[in-house]
N, C-alpha and C positions, 0 to 999 in steps of 0.2 A: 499465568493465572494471578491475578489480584487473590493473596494469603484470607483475605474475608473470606473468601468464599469455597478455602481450604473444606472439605469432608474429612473430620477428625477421624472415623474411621476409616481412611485410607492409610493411617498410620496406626497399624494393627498387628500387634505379633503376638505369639502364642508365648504367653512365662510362666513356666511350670514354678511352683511356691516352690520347691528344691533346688529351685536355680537360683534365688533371691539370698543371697548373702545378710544374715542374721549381724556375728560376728566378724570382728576385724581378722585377719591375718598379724601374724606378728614373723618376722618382723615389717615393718609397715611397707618396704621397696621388694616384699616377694609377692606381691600380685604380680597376674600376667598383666600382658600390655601387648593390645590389638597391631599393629603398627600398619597402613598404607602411608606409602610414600611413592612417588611417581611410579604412581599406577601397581608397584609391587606389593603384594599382603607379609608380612611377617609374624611371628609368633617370639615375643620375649617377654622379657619380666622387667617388672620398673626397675629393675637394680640395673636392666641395661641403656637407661634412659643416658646417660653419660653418653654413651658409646653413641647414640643415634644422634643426639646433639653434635659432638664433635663431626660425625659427617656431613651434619648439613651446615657446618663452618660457624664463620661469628652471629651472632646474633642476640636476639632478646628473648628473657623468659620472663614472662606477669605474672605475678600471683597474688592472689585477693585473701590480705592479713584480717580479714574478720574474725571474732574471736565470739564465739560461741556462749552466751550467756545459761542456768538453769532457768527457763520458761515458762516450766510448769509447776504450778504450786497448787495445793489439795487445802480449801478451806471446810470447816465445819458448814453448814448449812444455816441457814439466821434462825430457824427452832433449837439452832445446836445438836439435835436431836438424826439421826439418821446417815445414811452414805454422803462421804466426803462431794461437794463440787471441785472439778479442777476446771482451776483460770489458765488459762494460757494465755502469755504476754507478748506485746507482739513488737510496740513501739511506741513510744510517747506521741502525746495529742498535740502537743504546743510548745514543744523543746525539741532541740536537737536531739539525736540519740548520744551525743558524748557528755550532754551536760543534765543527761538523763539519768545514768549512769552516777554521777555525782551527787544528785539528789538527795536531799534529803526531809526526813520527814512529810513529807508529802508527792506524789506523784498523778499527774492524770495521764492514764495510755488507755490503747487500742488494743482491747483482748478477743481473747471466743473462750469460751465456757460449755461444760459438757457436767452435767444435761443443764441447758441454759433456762428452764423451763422451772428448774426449781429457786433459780434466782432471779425475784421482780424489780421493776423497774423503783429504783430509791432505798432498795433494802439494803441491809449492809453483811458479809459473809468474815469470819472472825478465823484467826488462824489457832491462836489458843495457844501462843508459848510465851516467852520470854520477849519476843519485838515486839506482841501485839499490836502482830499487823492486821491489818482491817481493809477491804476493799466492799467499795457504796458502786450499784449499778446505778448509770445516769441517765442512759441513753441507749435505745440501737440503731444504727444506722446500716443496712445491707445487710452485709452478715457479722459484723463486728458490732461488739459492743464497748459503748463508753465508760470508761469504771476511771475511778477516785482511792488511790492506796494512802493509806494512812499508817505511821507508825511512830512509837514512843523513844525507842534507841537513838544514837546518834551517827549507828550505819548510814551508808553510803545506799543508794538502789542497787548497785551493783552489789553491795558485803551481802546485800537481804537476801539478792537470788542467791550469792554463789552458798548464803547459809540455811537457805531452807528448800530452796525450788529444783526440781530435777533436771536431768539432762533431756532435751525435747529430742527424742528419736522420732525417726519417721512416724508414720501411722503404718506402713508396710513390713514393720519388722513386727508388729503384736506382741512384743514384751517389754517389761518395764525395763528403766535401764539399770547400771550396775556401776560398780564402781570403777571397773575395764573401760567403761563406756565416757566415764569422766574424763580418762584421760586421750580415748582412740577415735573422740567423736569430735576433734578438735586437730588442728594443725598445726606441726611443730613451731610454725612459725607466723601463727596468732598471736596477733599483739593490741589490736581492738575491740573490744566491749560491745556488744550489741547486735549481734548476730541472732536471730532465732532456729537456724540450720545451718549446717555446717557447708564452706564449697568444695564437697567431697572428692574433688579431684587430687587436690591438696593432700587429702589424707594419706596416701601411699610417700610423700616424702620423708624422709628421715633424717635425721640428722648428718648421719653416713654419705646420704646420696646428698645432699643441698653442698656438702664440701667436694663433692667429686665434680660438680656441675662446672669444670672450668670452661673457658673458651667463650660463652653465654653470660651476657650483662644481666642482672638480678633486676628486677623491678617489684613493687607493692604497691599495691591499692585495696584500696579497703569499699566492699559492695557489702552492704549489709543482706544478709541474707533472709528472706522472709517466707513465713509459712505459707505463703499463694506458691511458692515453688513446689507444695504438693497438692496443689489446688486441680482434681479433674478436673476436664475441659466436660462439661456438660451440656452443650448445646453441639447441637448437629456438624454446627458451621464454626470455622473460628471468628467469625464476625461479630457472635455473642459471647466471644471470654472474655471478660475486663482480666485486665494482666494489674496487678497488682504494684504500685511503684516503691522502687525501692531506691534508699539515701547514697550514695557514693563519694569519696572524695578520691583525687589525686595528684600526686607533688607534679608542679609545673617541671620541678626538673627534668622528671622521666617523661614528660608528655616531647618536653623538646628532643633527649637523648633518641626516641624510637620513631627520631626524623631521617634518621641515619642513611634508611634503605635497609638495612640490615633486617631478616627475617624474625616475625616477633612471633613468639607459640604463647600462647591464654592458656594457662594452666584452670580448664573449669572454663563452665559456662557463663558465670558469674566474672569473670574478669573479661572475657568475650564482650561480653555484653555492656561490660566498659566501657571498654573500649572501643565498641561501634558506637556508643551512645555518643560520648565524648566527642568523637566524629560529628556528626550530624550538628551537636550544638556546637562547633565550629563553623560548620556549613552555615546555618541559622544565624551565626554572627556576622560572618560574610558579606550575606544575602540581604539583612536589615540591619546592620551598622548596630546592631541591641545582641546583648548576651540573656539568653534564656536558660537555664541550668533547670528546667524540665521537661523532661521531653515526653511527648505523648505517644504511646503506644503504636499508630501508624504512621508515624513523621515520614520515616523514610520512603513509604510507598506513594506520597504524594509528588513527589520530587519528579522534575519534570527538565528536559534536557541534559547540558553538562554537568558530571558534577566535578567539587573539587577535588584535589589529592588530599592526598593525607597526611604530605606535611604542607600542604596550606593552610588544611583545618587545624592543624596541630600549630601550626604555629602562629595564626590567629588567636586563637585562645590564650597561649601561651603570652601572648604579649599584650592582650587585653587583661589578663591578672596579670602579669608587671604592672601594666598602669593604674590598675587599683590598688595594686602594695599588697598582694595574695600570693603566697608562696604554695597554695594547693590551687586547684579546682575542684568545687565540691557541687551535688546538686540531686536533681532527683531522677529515675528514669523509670518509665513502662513499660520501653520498648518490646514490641514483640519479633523474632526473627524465625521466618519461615519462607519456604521456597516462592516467592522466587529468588529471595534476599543473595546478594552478593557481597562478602564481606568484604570491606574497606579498609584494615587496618592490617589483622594479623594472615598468617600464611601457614600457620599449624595449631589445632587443637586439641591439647589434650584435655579427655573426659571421658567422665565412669559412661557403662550400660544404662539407659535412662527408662525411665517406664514406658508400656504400650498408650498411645494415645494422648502423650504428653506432650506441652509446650516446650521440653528441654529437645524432646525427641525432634522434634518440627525445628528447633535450632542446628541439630545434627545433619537431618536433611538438606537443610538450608547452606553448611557447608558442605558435602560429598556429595550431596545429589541422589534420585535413587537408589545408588548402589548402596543405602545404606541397611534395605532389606536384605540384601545378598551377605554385608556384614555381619548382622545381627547374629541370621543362621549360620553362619561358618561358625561366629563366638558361642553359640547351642552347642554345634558339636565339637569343636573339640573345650569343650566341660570347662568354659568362664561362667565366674559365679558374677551377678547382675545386682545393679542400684546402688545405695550407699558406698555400703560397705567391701562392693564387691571389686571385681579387675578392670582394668584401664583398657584404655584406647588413644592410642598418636596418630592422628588423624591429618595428612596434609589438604587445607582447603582450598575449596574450588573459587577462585577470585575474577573468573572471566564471566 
């Protein structure tokens, strides 16, 4: 089946609000952790993530160091007068997100606003402390709007959020967050600015477990994570969800390193998605002798006969940045992954319980196959808590 014409409601499960994990666990490697591995189900706990590595021998483990910025900030309303608007931030209009981040005294990004309706096109919404900061609406374009932050200090964009803006939790948890949440909505090993969601799979490591992880080569990349990742699919078909593109970088090193053969696991959707992306723009390099670093949403379902391996894509790339003097590959991706997608890169995923009728979920499908209804409900009954916050799943993927 051509993914277009995917029926989102074929990906439909029953999620009781009590199954939805509010709260973190502490400590962060005692969530369970679903486990199919050829063909067999198991029942552990991330703390047993060591142990499943070590039997499935040497290999590679991804994990995507985005680092989680406060998003959301509550301004006065331009009467001053009345209930706060919150902006929520999403990602600079005409910068990088790292040299966004650095910014100062002025910024222009890409928000959404609740309720947007109190704030008009050219008005300007005041925060009313000590940075007087100031954000002027420009523009709307789809569902985003264009704003203009303005402020007197000599912070940084990045000091203004982490001093006045909160931590963006889902919309599925419905409470504000907390000061637990500053630290348990981030990954110990976050080291990138600019994330607007966290890639939650991440979050069950700990310091404890990242040192037990012998046997297994370490790898980082950094996918900014963006609020379309809680974006319902609202049209019938997937044919009408615009996937929303998100910025990527990663060291040519590790593109080369996980030429090995050696088995690679994506910690998270979001380093999956990498990493298949990163593929494809290898393929694309290939194929027209040109490096394109964005890739559109159905690339891969156009593709027609052979394709390459993956370390040919990988190492095309790879040596295309040598010859520009690039010690990352950086770029932008939409891609969407759904059945009948065949993944190209890695050979295990680990990732949380994902929402009913979600593009993450359709990612999930897309590596197990059906069976990941029969999943779902076995993790129902025996009592995994679901989404963010909730229990794991090590998932070996279907590559044929």
């Amino acid at each position: 089946m051509d993914p277009k014409h995917i029926a989102i409601a074929d990906y439909h499960y029953d999620l009781p609000k009590d199954r939805i994990a509010t709260k973190a666990l502490e400590p962060r490697h005692a969530a369970k952790m679903f486990t199919r591995i050829q063909g067999q189900t198991q029942h552990f706990h991330v703390a047993d993530l060591p142990e499943v590595i070590r039997a499935i021998g040497p290999c590679h483990v991804v994990l995507n160091e985005a680092k989680v910025v406060k998003a959301r900030m509550f301004f006065l309303p331009p009467s001053g007068m009345g209930a706060k608007v919150e902006v929520f931030y999403l990602e600079p209009a005409d910068q990088s997100i790292e040299s966004a981040m650095q910014a100062t005294k002025q910024l222009k990004a890409w928000v959404k606003a609740k309720p947007a309706k109190k704030w008009k096109t050219d008005s300007t919404l005041h925060m009313g402390d000590q940075n007087q900061l100031k954000v002027k609406r420009l523009a709307t374009v789809d569902d985003r709007i264009l704003a203009y932050f303005t402020w007197d200090s000599a912070l940084s964009w990045a000091e203004i959020l982490a001093d006045i803006g909160a931590v963006p939790l889902p919309p599925y948890f419905n409470r504000p967050a907390d000061e637990v949440d500053d630290d348990r909505y981030q990954t110990v090993f976050a080291s990138v600015e600019g994330s607007v969601a966290a890639p939650t799979a991440g979050l069950h490591f700990s310091e404890e477990l990242m040192g037990n992880l012998t046997g297994a080569q370490l790898h980082r990349l950094t996918l900014h994570v963006g609020a379309g990742t809680f974006m319902p699919v609202s049209s019938e078909t997937m044919e009408g969800h615009p996937m929303h593109a998100e910025t990527f970088v990663m060291p040519v090193e590790s593109l080369l390193a996980l030429t090995d053969d050696q088995p690679i696991i994506a910690v998270g959707t979001t380093a999956a998605r990498t990493l298949e992306s990163i593929y494809w723009m290898g393929v694309d390099l290939m194929q027209t002798g040109q490096a394109s670093m964005d890739l559109e949403q159905w690339r891969p379902y156009q593709q027609s006969g052979n394709q390459p391996s993956m370390k040919d894509s990988y190492q095309a790339l790879a040596q295309w940045a040598k010859n520009q003097q690039l010690s990352h590959v950086s770029g932008r991706t939409a891609l969407i992954i759904a059945p009948p997608y065949r993944f190209k890169t890695l050979s295990y995923l680990m990732t949380n319980f994902h929402q009913p009728q979600s593009t993450l979920l359709l990612l999930v499908a897309a590596a197990i196959g059906p069976q990941w209804a029969s999943f779902y409900q076995e993790a129902m009954q025996h009592g995994y808590r679901f989404l963010s916050y909730g229990d794991s799943q090590f998932l070996e993927v279907n590559r044929r």
